[in-house]
C-alpha positions in Angstrom: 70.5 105.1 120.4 68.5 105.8 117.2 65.7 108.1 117.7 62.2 107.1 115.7 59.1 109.9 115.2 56.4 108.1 114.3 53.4 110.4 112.9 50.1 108.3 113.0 46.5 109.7 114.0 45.4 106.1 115.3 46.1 105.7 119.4 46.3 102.3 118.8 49.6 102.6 117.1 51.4 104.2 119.5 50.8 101.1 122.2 51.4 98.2 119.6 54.8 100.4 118.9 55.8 100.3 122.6 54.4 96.4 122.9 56.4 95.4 119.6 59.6 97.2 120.6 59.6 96.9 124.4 63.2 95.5 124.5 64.9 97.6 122.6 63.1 100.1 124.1 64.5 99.1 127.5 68.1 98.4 126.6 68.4 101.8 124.7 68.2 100.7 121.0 65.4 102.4 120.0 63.5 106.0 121.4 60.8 106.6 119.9 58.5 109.9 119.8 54.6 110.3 118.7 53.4 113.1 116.5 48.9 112.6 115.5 50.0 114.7 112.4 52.6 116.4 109.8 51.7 119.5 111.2 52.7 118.3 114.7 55.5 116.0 113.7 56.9 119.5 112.4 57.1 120.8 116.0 58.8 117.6 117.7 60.9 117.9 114.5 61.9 121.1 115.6 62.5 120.3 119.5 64.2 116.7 118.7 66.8 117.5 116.3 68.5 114.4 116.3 66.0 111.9 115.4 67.5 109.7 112.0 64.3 108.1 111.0 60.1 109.0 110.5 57.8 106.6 110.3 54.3 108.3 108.6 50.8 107.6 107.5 49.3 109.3 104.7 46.0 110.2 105.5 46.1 112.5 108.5 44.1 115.3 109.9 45.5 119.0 109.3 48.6 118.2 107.3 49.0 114.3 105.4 52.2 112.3 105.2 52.6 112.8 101.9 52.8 117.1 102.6 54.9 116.3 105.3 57.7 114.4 103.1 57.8 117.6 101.3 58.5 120.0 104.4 60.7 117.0 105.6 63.2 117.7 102.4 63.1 121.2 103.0 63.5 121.1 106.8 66.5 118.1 107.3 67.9 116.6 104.1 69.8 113.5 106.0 66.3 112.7 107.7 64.8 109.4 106.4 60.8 108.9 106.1 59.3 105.2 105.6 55.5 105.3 104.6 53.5 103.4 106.6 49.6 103.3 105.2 46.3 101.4 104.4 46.4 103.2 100.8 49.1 101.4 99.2 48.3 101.6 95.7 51.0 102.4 93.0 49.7 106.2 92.4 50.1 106.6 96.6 53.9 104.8 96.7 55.1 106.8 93.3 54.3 110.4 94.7 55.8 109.0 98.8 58.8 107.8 96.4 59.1 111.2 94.1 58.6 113.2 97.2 61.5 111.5 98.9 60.0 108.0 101.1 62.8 105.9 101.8 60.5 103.1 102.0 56.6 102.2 101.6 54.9 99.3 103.8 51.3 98.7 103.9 48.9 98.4 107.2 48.0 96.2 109.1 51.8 96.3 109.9 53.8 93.2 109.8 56.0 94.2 112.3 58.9 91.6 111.3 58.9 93.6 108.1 58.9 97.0 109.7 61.8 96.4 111.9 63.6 94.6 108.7 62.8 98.1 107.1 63.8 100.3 109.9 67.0 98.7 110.2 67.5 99.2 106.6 66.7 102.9 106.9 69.3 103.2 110.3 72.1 101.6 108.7 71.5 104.0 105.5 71.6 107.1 107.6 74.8 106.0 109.1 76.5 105.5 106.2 75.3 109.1 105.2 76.4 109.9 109.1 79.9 108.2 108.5 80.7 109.9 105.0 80.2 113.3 106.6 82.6 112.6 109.5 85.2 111.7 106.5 84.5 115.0 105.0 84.7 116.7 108.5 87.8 114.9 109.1 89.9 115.7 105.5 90.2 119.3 104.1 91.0 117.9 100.7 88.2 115.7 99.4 89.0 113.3 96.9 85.6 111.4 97.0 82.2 111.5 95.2 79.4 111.9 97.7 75.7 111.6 97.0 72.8 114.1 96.5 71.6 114.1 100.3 74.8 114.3 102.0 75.4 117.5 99.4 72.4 118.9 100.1 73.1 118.3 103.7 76.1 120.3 103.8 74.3 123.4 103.0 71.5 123.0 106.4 72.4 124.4 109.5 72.0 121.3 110.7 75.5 120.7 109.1 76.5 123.9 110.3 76.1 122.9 113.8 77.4 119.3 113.2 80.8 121.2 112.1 81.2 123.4 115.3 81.0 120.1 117.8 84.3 119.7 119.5 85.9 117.5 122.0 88.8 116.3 123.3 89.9 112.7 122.0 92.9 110.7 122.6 94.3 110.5 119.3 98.3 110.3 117.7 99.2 113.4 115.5 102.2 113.1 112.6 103.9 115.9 111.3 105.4 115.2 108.2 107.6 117.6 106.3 109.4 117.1 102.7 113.1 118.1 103.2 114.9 120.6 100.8 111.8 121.4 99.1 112.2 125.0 99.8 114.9 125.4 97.5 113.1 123.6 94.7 110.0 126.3 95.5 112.2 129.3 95.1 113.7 128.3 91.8 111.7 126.0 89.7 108.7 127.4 87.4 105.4 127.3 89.6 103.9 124.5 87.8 106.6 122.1 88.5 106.8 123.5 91.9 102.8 122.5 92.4 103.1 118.9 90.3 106.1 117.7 92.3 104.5 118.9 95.7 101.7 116.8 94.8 103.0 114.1 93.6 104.5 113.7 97.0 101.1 114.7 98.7 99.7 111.7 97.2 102.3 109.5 98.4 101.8 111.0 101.8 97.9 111.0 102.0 97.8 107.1 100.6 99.9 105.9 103.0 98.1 107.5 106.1 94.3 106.7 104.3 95.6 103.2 104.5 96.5 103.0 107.9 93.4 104.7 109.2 94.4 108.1 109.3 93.2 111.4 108.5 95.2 114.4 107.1 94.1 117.3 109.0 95.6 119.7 106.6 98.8 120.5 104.2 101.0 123.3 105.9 103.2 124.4 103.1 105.2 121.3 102.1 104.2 119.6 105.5 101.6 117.2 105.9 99.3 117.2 109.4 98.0 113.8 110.2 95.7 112.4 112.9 94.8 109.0 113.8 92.2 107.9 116.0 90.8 104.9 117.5 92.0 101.5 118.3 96.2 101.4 118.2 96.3 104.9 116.9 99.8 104.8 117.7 101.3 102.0 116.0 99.1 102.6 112.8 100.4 106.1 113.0 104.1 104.8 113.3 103.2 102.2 110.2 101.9 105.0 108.3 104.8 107.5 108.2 107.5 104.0 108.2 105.8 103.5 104.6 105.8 107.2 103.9 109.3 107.3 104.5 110.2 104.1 102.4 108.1 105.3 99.3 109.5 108.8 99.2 113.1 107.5 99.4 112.4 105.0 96.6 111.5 108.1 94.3 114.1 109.3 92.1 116.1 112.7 92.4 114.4 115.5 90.9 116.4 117.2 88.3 116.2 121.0 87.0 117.6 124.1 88.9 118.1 122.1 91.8 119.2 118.8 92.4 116.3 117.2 94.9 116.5 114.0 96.8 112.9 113.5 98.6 113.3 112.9 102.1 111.1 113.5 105.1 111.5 115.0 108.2 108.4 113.5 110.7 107.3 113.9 114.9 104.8 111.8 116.2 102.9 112.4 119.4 100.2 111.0 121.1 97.7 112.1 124.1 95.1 114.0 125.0 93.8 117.0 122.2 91.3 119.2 121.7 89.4 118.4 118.6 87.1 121.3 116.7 86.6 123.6 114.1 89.6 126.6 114.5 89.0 130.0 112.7 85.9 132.6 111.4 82.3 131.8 111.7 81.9 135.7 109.8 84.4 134.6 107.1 83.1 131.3 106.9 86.5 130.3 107.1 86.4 127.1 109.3 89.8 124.3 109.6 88.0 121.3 111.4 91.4 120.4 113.2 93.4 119.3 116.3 95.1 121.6 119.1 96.5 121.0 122.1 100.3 120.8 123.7 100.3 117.2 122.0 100.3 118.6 118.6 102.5 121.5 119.7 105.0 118.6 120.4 104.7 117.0 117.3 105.4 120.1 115.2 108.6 120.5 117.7 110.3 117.1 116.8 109.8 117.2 113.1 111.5 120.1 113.1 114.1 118.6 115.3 114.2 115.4 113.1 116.9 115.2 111.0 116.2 113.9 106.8 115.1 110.7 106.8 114.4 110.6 111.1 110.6 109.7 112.3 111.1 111.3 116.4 109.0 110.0 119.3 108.9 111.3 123.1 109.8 108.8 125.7 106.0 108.4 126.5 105.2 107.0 123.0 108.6 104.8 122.9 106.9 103.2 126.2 103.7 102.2 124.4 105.1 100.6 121.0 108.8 99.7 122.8 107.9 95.8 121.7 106.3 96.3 118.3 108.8 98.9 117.1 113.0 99.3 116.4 114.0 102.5 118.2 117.1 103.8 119.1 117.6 106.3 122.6 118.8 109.9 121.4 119.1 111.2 124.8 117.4 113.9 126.2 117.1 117.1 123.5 115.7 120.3 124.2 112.8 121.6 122.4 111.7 124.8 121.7 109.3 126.5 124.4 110.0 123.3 126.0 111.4 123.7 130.1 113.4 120.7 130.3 115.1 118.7 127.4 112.9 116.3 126.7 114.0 112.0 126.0 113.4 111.6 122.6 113.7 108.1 120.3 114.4 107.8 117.0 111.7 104.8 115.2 114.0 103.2 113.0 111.7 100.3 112.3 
């Protein structure tokens, strides 16, 4: 549901609202809220923190739209404001524009155009919306991102987007990069860091591709999550091609002979999704935590060079999409009982 504050002092606008939109209204499209000023829109601003759009006049008792697009900026940089007024000369639509109007339409209100317009502004604030989950979602940003969304980031508004968490149903991939320990300890640090990289790059492609998110380098490991629609299978597509293009690369030569393989454990189930560490450092890992991703961690580091390990739950789900191969029950560490794991081979 989108959530609409229109600010208008006529009474009249309020009821042709509610006429024009009754059906959306009733299936839960549109909510819309009613402030007579800038002034009061400030206040249901304040209680309604999660309306996307604001619909305004300009000429308004106590504070004017045009003073309110100001304290808008100030107040919630990802909140959109179309002007809606009888005074729509060029002077009035360049100082809405330079004062940050998404939009300008003229009264009387052609109500086609307004909804064409609000549409416009809902679909805007959801892309804004759906590059700050990606941001959430990846701790190593390799994407340009506009003015609002940056300027967004510093609001408490953002500060309180970041601390939401849930639990989702989402596959988790550990994926390690074997032997490189021995390259860390004696190569030069700069060929350490380009060759770690390098592989990085292969990693995070490959999982980007597939959906995927990388929830965060661990060393010379990689931490991927994937949500949504066949998480698992795009999860098990992700790390197949992972595995393929890091055993296409050539040995590494120097100190110490390197052949890149990967070790990598796959899970899938229920997790706890938030953001793990200091609020008073202002040290925060959006991340993933949970006795799924425990497991995950468990049989990558069971995984043999060159393995990608499943639990016998996962095999059960993907058993006709996916080449496997039964390696018995294997105990794991904190783990009870040894636990039926399968080998994806592809």
């Amino acid at each position: 549901m989108t959530k609409i504050l229109v600010v208008d002092d006529e009474p009249d606008l309020e009821m042709l609202i509610k006429q024009k939109f009754r059906q959306k209204i009733r299936d839960g499209k549109y909510q819309f809220l009613f402030a007579v000023n800038g002034r009061d829109a400030l206040a249901q601003l304040e209680r309604h923190t999660d309306v996307d759009v604001v619909l305004s006049d300009i000429n308004m008792p106590e504070m004017d739209g045009l003073t309110l697009l100001s304290k808008l900026n100030e107040q919630n940089a990802l909140l959109k404001a179309v002007i809606i007024s009888a005074y729509g000369d060029m002077d009035n639509i360049r100082t809405a524009m330079n004062r940050g109007a998404f939009d300008f339409i003229t009264k009387p209100v052609n109500f086609t155009d307004l909804e064409l317009t609000m549409e416009k502004t809902i679909r805007h604030v959801a892309q804004i919306r759906k590059t700050i989950q990606a941001i959430r979602e990846n701790n190593i940003l390799k994407m340009y991102v506009d003015e609002t969304v940056l300027n967004f980031m510093a609001t408490r508004e953002m500060e309180s987007t970041l601390m939401a968490n849930e639990t989702i149903e989402a596959t988790v991939a550990f994926i390690d990069l074997c032997g490189f320990t021995a390259i860390s300890e004696n190569e030069s640090p700069d060929k350490v860091v380009r060759l770690l990289n390098r592989y990085f790059d292969i990693m995070t492609k490959e999982v980007i591709d597939q959906g995927g998110a990388v929830d965060k380098f661990i060393g010379d490991a990689v931490l991927a999550v994937f949500r949504g629609t066949y998480h698992l299978d795009r999860a098990l597509d992700a790390c197949l091609a992972v595995r393929k293009k890091i055993q296409e690369l050539p040995p590494e030569t120097g100190n110490i002979l390197l052949t890149p393989m990967v070790s990598i454990g796959i899970n899938t189930g229920e997790m706890v999704s938030g953001n793990i560490g200091s609020a008073t450092l202002r040290r925060l890992n959006y991340t993933v935590i949970g006795d799924v991703v425990n497991t995950a961690q468990r049989l990558q580091s069971t995984a043999q060079p060159g393995q990608i390990l499943i639990t016998g739950y996962a095999y059960k789900r993907i058993r006709e999409s996916f080449k496997c191969n039964n390696l018995g029950a294997i105990p794991l560490k904190n783990k009870a009982n040894p636990t039926v794991l399968y080998e994806v081979l592809e």
